[in-house]
C-alpha positions in Angstrom: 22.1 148.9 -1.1 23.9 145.7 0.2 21.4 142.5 0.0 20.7 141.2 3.7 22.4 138.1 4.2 20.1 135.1 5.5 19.8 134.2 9.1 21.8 130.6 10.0 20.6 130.3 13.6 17.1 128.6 14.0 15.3 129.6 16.5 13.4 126.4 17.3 13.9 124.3 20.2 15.0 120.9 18.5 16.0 118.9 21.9 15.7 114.9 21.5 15.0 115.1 18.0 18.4 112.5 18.0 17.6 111.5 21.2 18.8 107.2 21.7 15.5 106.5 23.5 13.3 104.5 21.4 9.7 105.9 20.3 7.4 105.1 22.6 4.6 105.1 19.9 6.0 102.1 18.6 6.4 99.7 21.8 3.4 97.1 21.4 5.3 93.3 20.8 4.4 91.9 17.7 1.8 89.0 19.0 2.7 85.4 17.8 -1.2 84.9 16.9 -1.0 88.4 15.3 2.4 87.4 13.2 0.6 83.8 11.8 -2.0 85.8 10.8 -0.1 88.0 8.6 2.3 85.3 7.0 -1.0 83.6 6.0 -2.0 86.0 4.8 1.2 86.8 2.6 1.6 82.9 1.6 -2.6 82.7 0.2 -1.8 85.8 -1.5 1.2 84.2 -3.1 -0.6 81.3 -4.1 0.5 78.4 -1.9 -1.0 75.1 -1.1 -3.9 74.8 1.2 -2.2 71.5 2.7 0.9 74.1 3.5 -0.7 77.0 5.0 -2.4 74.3 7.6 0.6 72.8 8.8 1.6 76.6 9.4 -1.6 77.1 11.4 -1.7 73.6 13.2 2.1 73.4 14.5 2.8 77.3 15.2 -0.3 77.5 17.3 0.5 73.9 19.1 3.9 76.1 20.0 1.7 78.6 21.5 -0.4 76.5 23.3 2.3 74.2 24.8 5.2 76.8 25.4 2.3 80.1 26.1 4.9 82.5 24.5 2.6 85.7 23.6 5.1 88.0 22.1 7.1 86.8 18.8 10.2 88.6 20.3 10.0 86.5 23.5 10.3 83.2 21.9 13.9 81.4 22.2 15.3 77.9 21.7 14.3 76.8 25.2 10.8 77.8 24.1 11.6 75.1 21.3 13.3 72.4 22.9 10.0 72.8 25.6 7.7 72.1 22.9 9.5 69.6 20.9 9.8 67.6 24.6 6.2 67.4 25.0 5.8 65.3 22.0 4.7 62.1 22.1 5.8 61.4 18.7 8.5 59.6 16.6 11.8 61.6 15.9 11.0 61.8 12.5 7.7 63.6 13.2 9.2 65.4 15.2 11.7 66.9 12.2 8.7 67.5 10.2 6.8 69.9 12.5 10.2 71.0 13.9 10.9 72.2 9.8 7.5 73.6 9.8 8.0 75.9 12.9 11.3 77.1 11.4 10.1 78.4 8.4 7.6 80.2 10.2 10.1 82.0 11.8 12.1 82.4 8.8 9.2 84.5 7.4 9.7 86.2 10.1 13.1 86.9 10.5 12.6 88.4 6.2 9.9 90.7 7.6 12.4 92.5 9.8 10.1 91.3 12.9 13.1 89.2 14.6 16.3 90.2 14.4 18.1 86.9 15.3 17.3 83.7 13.7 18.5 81.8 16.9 16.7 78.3 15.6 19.0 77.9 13.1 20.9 75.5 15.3 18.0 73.3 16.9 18.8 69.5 15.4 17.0 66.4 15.5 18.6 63.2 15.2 16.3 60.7 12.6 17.7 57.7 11.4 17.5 57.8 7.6 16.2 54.2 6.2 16.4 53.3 2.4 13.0 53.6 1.4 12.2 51.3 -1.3 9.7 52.2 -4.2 7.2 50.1 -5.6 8.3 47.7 -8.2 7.3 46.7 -11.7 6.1 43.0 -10.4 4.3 44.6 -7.7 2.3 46.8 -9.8 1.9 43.7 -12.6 0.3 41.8 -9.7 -1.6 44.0 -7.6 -3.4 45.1 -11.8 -4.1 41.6 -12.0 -5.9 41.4 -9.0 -8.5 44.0 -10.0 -11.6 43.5 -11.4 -12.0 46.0 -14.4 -15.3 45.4 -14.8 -16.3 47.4 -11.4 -16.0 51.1 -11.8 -13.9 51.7 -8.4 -11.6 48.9 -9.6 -11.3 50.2 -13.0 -10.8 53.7 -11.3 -8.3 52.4 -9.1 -6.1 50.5 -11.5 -6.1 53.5 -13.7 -4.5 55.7 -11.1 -2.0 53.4 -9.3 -0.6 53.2 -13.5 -0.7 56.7 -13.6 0.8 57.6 -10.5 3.4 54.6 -11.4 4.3 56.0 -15.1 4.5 60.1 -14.3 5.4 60.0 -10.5 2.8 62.6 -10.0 1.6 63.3 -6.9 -1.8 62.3 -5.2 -2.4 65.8 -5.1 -1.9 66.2 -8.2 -3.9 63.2 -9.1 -7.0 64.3 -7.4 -7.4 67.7 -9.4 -7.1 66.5 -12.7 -9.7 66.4 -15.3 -9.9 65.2 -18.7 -8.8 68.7 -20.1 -5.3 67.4 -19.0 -5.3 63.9 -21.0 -3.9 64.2 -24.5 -5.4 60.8 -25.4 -4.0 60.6 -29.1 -0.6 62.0 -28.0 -0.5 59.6 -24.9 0.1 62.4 -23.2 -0.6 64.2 -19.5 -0.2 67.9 -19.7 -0.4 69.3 -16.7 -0.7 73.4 -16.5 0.7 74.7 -13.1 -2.4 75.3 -11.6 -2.3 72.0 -9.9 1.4 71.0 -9.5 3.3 72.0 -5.8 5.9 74.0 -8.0 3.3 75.3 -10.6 5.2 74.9 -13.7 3.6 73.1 -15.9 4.4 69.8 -17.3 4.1 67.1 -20.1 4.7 63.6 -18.9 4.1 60.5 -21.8 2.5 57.3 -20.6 2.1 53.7 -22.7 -1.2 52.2 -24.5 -1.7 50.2 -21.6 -2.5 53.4 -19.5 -4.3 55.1 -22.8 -6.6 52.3 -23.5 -7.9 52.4 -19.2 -8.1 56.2 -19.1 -10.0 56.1 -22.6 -12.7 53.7 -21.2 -12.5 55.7 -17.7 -13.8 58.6 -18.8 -16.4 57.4 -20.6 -17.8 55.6 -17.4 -16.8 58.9 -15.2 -19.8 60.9 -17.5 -22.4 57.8 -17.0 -21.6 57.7 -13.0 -21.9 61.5 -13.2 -25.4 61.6 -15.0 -26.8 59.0 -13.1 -25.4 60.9 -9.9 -26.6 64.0 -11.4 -23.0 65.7 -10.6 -21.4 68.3 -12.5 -17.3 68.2 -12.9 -14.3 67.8 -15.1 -12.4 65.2 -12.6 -10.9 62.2 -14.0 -10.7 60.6 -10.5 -14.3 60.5 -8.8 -16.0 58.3 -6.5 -19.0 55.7 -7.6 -21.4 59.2 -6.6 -19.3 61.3 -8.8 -17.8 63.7 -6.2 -14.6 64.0 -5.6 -12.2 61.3 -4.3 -10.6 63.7 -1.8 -12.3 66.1 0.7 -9.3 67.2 2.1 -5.8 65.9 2.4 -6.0 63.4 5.2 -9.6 62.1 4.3 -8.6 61.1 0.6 -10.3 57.6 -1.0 -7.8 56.1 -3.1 -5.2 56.7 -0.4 -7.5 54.2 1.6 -8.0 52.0 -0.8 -4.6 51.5 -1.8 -3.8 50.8 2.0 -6.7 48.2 1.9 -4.9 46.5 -1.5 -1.9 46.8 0.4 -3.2 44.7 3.1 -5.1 42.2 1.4 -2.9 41.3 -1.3 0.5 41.3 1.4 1.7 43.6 -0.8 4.6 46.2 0.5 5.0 49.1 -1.7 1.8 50.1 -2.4 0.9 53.7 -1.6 1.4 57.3 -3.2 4.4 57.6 -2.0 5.8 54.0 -3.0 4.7 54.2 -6.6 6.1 57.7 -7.2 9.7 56.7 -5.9 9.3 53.5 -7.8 8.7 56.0 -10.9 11.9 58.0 -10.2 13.8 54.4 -9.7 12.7 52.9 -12.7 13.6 56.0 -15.1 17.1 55.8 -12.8 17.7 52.0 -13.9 17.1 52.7 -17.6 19.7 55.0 -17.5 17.5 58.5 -17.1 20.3 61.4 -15.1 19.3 63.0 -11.8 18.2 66.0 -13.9 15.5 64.5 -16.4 14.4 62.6 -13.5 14.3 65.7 -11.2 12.6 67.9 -13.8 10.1 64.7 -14.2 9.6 65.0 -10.3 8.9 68.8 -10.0 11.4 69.2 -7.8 12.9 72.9 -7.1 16.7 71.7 -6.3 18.4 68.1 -7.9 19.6 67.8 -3.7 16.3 67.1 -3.3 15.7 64.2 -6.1 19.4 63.0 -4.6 18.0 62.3 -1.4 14.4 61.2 -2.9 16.6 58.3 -5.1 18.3 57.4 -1.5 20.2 53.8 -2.7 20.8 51.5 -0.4 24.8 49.4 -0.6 23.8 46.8 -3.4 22.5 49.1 -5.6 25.5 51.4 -5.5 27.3 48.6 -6.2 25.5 47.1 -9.0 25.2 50.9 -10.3 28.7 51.1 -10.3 29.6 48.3 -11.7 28.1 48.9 -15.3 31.0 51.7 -15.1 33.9 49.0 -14.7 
């Protein structure tokens, strides 16, 4: 008995299965409110800065607001140039939130929601001046100026050296606690926890800046028990919280600009003292890379730029080579 071969025709009626019309299941736009949320989302989960995930929050909603784009898919680089127009802002500001809206929609474009990253090619022209760090007589002068018997003062002094010696960040500054200070090794170990790149780091400082943050923390835990605070912070204020409630309301940023101001000094701000950091090591003969890797930066283009010389000091750079 012959086995009964199988049947090859289905009997099913299997129309549009191929059909080019999209699925109409699928149709609703991808909301811009509804894709911030999600790359918020994404970046907290992945551990970014607080400070970063605002500016996403601030400047992509602005975009909404000014340009009142819905869809994600809708948005183009007249949306762009729209919004960028209706700043009232300096070119350079511009850039910044201009950076900030592109990699929002570079998060985008990697999560298959656009298909064309059409901002690529959006430019804004900023003049690039030499910005100059804060020197080692500037810093010698503005210490002497401080009265180390006052606890803010002493405070102060201490982190303007620190900031001055590591180039750390005042981010960075305002989360540290004494578990970081190796006294005996002179030494600031920082675990990643609190640095922008979070990989840890070990930066050396001199006796000068041992012998302040020695008597420092001593006076942080009598400010603390007479505030009746609890924390591990090496920077606090005279009530023993912290110096910074968030990163535009910080206290020693203040009071550095009030120094600043009063003693006519020019270079004296977070910024200043940390590029006068990367300078010095520069000058004693440090390459990019130590002084990159000192930095925290992620790419030695970026310490490249960060050491931005102006004419005379290419010059006088150069010539040690003749």
């Amino acid at each position: 008995m012959s086995k009964r071969k199988p049947s090859l025709h289905v009997k099913a009626d299997l129309t549009g299965v191929f059909s080019a019309q999209p699925n109409t299941r699928n149709t609703t736009a991808l909301t811009l409110e509804k894709a911030l949320s999600i790359v918020l989302r994404h970046m907290h989960a992945s551990g970014l800065r607080e400070r970063t995930m605002n500016d996403y929050e601030l400047h992509v909603s602005h975009f909404a607001k000014i340009t009142e784009v819905k869809n994600l898919e809708d948005i183009n680089t007249d949306h762009i140039y729209e919004w960028l127009s209706s700043m009232n802002v300096s070119n350079q500001t511009k850039l910044t939130r201009l950076k900030c809206l592109k990699a929002f929609l570079s998060r985008c474009f990697d999560n298959g929601w656009i298909t064309v990253n059409y901002w690529r090619n959006v430019r804004i022209k900023v003049d690039n001046p030499v910005k100059e760090g804060a020197t080692e007589r500037e810093i010698r002068m503005l210490l002497s100026f401080l009265d180390l018997t006052k606890f803010v003062e002493l405070r102060d002094a201490t982190a303007i050296l620190l900031m001055y010696q590591t180039g750390i960040r005042i981010g960075t500054l305002t989360n540290l606690k004494t578990k970081h200070i190796d006294i005996d090794a002179q030494t600031l170990k920082i675990d990643g926890g609190i640095l922008k790149n979070h990989q840890s780091i070990h930066l050396p400082f001199d006796d000068t800046l041992a012998r302040l943050i020695d008597v420092l923390i001593t006076q942080n835990e009598l400010v603390r028990k007479a505030a009746r605070t609890n924390n591990d912070l090496l920077f606090i204020t005279k009530n023993g919280g912290r110096i910074a409630t968030s990163p535009t309301n910080n206290n020693l940023i203040k009071r550095l600009g009030k120094y600043a101001k009063d003693f006519g000094l020019k270079n004296i701000n977070p910024h200043a003292l940390r590029r006068g950091f990367a300078k010095n090591l520069l000058g004693k003969g440090a390459n990019i890379a130590l002084i990159s890797k000192a930095l925290g930066h992620s790419d030695i283009a970026v310490t490249t730029r960060y050491l931005h010389l102006d004419k005379e000091e290419v010059a006088n750079s150069l010539r040690n080579y003749l």
